[in-house]
TORKOL-4160 file (C-alpha; in steps of 0.2 Angstrom, whole numbers, padded with zeros to 4 digits, m for minus):
305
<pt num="1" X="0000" Y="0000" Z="0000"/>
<pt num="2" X="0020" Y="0022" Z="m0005"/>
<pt num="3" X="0084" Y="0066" Z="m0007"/>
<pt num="4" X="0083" Y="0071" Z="0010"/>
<pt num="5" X="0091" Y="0090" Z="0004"/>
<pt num="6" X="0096" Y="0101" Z="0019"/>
<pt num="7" X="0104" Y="0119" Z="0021"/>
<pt num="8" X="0103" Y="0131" Z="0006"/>
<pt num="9" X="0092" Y="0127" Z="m0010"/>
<pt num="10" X="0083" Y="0115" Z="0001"/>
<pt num="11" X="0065" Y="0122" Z="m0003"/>
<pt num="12" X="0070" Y="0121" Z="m0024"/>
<pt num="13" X="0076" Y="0104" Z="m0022"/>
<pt num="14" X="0060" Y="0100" Z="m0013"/>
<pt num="15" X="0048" Y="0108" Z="m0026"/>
<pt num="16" X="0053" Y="0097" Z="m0039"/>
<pt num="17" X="0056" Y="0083" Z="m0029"/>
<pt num="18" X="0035" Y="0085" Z="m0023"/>
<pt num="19" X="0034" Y="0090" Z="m0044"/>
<pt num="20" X="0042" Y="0074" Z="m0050"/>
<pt num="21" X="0032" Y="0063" Z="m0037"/>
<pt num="22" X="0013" Y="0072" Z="m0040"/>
<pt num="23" X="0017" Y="0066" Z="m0059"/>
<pt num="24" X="0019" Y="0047" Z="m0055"/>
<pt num="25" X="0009" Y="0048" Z="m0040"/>
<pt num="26" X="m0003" Y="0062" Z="m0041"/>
<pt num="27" X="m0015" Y="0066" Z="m0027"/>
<pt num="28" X="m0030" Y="0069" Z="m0036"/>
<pt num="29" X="m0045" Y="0061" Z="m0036"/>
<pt num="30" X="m0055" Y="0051" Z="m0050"/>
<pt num="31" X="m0061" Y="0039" Z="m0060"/>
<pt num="32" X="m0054" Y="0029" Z="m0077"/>
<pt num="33" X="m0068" Y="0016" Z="m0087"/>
<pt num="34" X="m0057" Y="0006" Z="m0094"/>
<pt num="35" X="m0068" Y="m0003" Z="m0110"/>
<pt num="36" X="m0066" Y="m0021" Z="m0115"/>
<pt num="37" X="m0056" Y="m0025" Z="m0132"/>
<pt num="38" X="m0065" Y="m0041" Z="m0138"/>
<pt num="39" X="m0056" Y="m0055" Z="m0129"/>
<pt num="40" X="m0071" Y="m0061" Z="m0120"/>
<pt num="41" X="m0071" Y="m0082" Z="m0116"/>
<pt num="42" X="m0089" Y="m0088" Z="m0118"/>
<pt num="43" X="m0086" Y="m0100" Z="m0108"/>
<pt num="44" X="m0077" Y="m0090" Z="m0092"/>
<pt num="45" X="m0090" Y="m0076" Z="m0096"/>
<pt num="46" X="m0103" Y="m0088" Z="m0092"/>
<pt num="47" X="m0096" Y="m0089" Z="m0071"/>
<pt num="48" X="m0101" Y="m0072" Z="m0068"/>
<pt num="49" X="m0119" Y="m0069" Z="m0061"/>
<pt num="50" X="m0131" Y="m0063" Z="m0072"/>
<pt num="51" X="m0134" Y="m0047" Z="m0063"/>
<pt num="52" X="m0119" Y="m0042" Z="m0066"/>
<pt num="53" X="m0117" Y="m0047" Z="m0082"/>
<pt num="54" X="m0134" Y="m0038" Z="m0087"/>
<pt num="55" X="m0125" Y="m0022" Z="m0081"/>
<pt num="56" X="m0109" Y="m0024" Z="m0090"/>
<pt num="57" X="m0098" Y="m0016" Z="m0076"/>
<pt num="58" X="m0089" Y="m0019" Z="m0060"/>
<pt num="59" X="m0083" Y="m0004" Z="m0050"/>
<pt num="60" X="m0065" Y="m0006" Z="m0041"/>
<pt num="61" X="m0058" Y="0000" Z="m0028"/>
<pt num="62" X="m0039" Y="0006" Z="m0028"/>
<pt num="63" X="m0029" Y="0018" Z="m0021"/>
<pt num="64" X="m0021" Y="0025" Z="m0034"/>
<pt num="65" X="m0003" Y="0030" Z="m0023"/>
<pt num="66" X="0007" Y="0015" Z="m0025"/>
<pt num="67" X="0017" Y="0017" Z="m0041"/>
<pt num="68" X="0020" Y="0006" Z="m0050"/>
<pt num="69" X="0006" Y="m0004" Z="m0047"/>
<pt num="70" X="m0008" Y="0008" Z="m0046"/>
<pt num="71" X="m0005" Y="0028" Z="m0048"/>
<pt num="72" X="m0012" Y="0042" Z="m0055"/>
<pt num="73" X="m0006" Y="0048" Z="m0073"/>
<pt num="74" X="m0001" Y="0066" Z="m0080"/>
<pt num="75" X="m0020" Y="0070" Z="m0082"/>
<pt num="76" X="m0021" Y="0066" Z="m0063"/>
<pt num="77" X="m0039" Y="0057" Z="m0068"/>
<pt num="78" X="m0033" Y="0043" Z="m0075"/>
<pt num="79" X="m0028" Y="0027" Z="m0063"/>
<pt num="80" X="m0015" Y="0017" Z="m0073"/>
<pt num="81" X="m0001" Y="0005" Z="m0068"/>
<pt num="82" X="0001" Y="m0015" Z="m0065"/>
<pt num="83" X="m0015" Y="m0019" Z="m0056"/>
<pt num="84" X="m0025" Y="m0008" Z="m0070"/>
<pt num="85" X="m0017" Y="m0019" Z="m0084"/>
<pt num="86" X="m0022" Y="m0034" Z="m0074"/>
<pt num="87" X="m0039" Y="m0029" Z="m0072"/>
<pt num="88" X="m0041" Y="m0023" Z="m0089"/>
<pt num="89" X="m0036" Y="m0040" Z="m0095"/>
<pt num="90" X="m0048" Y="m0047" Z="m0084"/>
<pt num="91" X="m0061" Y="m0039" Z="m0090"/>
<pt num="92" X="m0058" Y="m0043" Z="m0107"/>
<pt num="93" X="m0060" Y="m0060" Z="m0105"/>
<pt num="94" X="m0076" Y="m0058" Z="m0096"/>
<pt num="95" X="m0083" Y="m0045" Z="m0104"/>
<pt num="96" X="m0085" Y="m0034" Z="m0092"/>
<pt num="97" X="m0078" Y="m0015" Z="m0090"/>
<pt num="98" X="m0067" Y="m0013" Z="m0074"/>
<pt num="99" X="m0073" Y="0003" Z="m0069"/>
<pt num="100" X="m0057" Y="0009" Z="m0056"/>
<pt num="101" X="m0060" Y="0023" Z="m0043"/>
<pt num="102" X="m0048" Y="0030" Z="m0032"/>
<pt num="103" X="m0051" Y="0026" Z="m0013"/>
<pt num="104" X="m0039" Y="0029" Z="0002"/>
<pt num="105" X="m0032" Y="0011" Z="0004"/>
<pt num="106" X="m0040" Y="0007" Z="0023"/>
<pt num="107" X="m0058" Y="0010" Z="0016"/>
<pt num="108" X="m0057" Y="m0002" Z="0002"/>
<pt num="109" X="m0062" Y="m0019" Z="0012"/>
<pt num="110" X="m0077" Y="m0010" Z="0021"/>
<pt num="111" X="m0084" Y="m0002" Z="0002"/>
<pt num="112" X="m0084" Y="m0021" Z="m0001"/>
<pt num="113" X="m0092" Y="m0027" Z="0012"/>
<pt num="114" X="m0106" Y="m0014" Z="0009"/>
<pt num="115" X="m0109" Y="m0015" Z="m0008"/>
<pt num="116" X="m0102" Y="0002" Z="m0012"/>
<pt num="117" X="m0089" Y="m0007" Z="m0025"/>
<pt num="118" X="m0087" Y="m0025" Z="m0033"/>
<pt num="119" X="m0069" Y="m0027" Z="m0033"/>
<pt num="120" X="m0054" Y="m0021" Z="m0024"/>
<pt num="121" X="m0036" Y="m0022" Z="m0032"/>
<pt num="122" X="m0025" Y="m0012" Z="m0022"/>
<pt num="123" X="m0010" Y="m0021" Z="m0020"/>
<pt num="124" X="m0017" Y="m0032" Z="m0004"/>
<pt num="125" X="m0006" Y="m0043" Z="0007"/>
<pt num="126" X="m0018" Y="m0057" Z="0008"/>
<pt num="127" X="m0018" Y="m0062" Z="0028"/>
<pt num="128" X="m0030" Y="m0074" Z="0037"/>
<pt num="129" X="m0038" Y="m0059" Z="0044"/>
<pt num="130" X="m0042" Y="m0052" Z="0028"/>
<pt num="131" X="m0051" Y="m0069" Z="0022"/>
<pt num="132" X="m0062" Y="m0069" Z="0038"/>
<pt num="133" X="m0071" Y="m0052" Z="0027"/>
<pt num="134" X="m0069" Y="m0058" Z="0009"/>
<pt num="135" X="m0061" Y="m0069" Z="m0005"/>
<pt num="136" X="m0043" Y="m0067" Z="m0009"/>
<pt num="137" X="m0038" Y="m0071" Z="m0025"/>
<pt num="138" X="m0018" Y="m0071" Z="m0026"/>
<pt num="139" X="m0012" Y="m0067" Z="m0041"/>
<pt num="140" X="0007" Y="m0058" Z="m0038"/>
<pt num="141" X="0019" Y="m0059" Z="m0023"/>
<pt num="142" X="0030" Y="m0046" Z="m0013"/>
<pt num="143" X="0040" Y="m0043" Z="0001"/>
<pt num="144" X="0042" Y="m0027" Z="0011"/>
<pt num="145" X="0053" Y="m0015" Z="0008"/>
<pt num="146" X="0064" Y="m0001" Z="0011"/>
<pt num="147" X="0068" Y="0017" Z="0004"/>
<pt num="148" X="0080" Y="0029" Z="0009"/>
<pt num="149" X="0087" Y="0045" Z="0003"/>
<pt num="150" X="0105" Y="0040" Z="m0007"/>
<pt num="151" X="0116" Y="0048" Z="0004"/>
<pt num="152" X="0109" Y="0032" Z="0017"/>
<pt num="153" X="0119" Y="0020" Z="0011"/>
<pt num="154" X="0115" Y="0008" Z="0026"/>
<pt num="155" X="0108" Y="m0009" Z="0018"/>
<pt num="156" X="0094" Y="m0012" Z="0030"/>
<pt num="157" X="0086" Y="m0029" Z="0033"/>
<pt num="158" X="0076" Y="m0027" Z="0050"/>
<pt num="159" X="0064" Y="m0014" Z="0056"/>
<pt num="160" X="0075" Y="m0014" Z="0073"/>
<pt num="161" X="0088" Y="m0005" Z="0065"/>
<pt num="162" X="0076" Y="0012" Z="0066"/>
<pt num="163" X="0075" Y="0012" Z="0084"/>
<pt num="164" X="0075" Y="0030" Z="0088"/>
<pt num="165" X="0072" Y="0037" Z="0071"/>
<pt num="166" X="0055" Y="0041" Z="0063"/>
<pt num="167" X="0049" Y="0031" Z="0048"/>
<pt num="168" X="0035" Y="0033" Z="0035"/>
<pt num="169" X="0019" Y="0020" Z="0030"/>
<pt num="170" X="0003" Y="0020" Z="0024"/>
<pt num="171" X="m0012" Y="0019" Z="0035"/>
<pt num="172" X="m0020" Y="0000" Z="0035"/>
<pt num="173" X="m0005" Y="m0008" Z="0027"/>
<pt num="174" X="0003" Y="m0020" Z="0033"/>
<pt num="175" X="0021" Y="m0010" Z="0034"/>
<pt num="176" X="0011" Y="0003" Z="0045"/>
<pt num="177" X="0008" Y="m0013" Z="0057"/>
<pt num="178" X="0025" Y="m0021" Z="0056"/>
<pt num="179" X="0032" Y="m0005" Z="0060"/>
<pt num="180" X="0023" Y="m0002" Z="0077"/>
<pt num="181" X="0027" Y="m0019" Z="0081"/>
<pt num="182" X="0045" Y="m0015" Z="0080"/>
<pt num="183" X="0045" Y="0000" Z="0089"/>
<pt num="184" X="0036" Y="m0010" Z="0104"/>
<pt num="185" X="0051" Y="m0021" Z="0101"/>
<pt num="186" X="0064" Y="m0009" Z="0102"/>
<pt num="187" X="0057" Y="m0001" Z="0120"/>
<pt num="188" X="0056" Y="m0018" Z="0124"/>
<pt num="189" X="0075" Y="m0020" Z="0122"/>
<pt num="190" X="0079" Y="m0004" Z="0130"/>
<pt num="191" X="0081" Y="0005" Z="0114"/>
<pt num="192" X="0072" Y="0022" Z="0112"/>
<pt num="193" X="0055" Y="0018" Z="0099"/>
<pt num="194" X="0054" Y="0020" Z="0082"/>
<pt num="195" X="0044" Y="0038" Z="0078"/>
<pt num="196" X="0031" Y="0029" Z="0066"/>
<pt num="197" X="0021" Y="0042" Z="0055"/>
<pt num="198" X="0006" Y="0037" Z="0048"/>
<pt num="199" X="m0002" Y="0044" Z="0030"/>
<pt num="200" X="m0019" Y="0041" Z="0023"/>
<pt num="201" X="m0010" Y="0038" Z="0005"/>
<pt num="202" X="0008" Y="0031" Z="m0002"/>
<pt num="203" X="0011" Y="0051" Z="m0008"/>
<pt num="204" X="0012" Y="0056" Z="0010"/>
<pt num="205" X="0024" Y="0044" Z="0012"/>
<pt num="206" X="0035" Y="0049" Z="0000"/>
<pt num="207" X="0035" Y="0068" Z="0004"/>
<pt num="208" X="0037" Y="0062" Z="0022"/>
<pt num="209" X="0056" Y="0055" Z="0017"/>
<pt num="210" X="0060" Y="0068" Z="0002"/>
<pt num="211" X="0056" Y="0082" Z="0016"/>
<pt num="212" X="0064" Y="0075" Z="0032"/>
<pt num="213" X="0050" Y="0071" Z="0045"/>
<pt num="214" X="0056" Y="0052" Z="0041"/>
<pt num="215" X="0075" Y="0042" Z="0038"/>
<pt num="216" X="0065" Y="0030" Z="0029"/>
<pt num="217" X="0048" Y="0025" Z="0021"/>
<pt num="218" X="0040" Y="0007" Z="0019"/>
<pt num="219" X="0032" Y="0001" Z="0004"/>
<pt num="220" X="0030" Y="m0016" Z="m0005"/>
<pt num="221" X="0045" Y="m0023" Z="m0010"/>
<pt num="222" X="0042" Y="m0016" Z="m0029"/>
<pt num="223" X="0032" Y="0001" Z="m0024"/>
<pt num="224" X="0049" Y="0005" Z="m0013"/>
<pt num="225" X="0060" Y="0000" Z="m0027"/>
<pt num="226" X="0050" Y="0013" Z="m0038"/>
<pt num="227" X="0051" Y="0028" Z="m0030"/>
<pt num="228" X="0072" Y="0028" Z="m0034"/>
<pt num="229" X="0066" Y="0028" Z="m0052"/>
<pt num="230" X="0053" Y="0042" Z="m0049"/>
<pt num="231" X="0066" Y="0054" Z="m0040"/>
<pt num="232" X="0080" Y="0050" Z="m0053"/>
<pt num="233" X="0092" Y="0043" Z="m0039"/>
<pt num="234" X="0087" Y="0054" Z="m0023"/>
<pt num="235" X="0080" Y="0039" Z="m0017"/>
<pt num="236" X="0089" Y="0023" Z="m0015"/>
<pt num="237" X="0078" Y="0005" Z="m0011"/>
<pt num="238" X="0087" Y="0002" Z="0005"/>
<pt num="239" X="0085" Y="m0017" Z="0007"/>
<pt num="240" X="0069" Y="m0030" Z="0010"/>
<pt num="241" X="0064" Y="m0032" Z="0027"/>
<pt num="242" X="0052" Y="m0045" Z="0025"/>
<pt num="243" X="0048" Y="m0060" Z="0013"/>
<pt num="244" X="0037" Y="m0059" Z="m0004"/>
<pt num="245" X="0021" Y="m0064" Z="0002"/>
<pt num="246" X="0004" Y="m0065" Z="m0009"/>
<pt num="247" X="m0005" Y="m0052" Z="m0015"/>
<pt num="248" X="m0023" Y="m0054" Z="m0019"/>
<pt num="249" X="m0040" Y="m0045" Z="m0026"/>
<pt num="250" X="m0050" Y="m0044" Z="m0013"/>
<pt num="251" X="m0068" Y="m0051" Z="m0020"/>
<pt num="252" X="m0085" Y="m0047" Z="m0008"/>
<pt num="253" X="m0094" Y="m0064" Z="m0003"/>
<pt num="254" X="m0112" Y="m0065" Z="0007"/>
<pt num="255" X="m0109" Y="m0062" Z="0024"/>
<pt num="256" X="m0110" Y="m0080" Z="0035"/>
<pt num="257" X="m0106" Y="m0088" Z="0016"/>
<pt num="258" X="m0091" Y="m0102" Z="0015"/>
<pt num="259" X="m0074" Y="m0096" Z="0011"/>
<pt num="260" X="m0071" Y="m0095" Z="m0010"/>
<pt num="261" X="m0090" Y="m0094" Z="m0014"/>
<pt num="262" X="m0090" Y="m0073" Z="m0016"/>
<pt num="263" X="m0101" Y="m0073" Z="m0033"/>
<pt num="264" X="m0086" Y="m0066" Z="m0043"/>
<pt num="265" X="m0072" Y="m0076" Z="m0035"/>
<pt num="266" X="m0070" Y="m0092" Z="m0049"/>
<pt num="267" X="m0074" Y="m0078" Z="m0063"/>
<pt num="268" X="m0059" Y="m0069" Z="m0062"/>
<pt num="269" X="m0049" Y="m0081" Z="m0053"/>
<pt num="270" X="m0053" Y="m0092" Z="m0070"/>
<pt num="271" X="m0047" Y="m0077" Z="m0081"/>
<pt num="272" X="m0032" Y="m0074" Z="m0072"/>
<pt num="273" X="m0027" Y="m0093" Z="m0073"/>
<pt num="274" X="m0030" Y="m0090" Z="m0094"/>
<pt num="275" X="m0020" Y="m0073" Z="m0093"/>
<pt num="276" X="m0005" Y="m0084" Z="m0088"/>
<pt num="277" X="m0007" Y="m0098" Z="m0100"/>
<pt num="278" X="m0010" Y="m0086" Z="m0114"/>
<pt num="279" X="0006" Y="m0072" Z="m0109"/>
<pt num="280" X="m0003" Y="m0057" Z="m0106"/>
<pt num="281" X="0000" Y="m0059" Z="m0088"/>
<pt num="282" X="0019" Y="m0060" Z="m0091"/>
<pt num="283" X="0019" Y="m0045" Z="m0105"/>
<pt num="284" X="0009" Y="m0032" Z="m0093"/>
<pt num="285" X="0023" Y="m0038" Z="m0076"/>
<pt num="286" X="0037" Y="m0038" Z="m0089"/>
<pt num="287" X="0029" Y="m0018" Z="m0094"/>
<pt num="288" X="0032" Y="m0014" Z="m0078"/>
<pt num="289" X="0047" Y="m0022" Z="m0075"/>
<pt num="290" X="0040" Y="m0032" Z="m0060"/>
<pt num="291" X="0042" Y="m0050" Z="m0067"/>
<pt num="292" X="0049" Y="m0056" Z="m0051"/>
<pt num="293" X="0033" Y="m0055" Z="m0041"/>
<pt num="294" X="0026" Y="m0068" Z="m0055"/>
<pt num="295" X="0014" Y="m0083" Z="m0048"/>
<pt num="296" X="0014" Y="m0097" Z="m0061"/>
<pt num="297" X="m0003" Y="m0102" Z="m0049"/>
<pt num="298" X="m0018" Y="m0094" Z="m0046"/>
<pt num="299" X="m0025" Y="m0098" Z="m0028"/>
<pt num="300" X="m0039" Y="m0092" Z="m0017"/>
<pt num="301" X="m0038" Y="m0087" Z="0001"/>
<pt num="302" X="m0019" Y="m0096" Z="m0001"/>
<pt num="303" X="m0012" Y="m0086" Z="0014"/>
<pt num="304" X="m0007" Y="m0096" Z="0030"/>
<pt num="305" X="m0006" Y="m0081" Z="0043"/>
């Protein structure tokens, strides 16, 4: 769920760093209908409900601050990136449009469970808890990681090592989590605690190590390893503190309802298993240069904690 200049020219360098990161990860609000192009399997069509199918549509939810896989493009109105592609693809092969709207990420599962939107891709760790309020169809993997400004040139592979200093993450993620764990950890050892900052989106994360408020900000593995790209260098991915771990689309199911039997969960979950045999899946993570988070296996709800 996404350098440090200081002294003299600090507010220039700032400007267009804030510049660089409002064009890859704009704060705007808004909406992008993305049309299908013709793929459309009969056969997998034929899994979704029929009242969706009679509409045509599926609304999903993303946050749309977490370059590369879902941001903001120059117009600041239309959501693009990794998961976009994905969906898109999706939707092709059920004929649906995926209709993304932008939605601060800790929001998302509640809009599900309410009805207020049919889908959520946002780039979802898929934990047991998050199973217990809907289907989780993995479909990537990530670990957590690590960006500093490129002066830091500490490779970093605990969140211990930030006893005492402040770090940046997102509200509802789970880096946010893991980062007041380790702070808990450090006073437990004695150490002063990690100064955690929390931001409604990635952006405030960002801004939060570009202005130093924070040494460092947490991301997913790939998000982290993006912003060096988006800064040209003033950011450096300082290391992965955590494992790759699935990512998964959160799908709505009737609430009481079994695990996996959320009206859309075999639908796409098909899809996504035709994506791989066919090679768009590979072509759009090859795009954006994020192959190494390839599944070769779609699964549902295949998180163990």
């Amino acid at each position: 769920m996404r350098s440090r200049p200081s002294g003299a020219g600090r507010g220039a360098v700032l400007s267009l760093l804030i510049g660089i990161f409002l064009v890859a990860t704009a704060c705007a609000k808004g909406t992008t209908t993305l049309t299908s192009s013709g793929k459309k399997d009969a056969k997998i069509a034929a899994e979704v409900p029929a009242s969706i199918r009679s509409k045509g549509s599926v609304t999903v939810a993303s946050d749309a601050s977490y370059a590369p896989m879902e941001f903001f493009g120059p117009d600041n109105k239309t959501i693009e990136g990794a998961d976009v592609d994905i969906g898109t693809a999706i939707g092709d092969i059920l004929g649906l449009k995926f209709n993304f709207v932008n939605a601060t990420f800790d929001t998302i599962i509640p809009g599900l469970q309410s009805g207020k939107f049919d889908v959520g891709i946002s780039s979802f760790f898929d934990t047991k808890d998050r199973q217990k309020k809907v289907d989780m169809i993995d479909y990537f993997q990530a670990g957590s990681g690590i960006f500093v400004p490129s002066s830091d040139q500490t490779t970093y592979t605990s969140l211990d090592q930030f006893c005492g200093k402040s770090v940046a993450a997102e509200s509802g993620t789970t880096e946010l989590s893991d980062a007041t764990a380790a702070s808990k950890t450090c006073q437990s050892e004695g150490k002063p605690a990690i100064k955690v900052l929390s931001f409604t989106d990635q952006n405030g994360v960002n801004l939060a190590v570009t202005s130093a408020r924070a040494v460092a900000g947490l991301a997913d593995s790939e998000v982290a390893a993006y912003q060096t790209k988006v800064t040209n260098g003033k950011l450096r991915f300082g290391g992965e503190y955590a494992k790759p771990v699935l990512y998964g689309m959160a799908i709505p199911r009737p609430t009481g309802s079994a695990p996996g039997s959320g009206p859309l969960t075999k639908a796409i979950s098909d899809a996504l298993t035709k994506l791989i045999a066919d090679g768009t899946y590979g072509t759009i993570l090859a795009k954006w240069g994020i192959q190494a988070g390839a599944l070769t296996t779609i699964t549902v709800n295949g998180a163990t904690s």
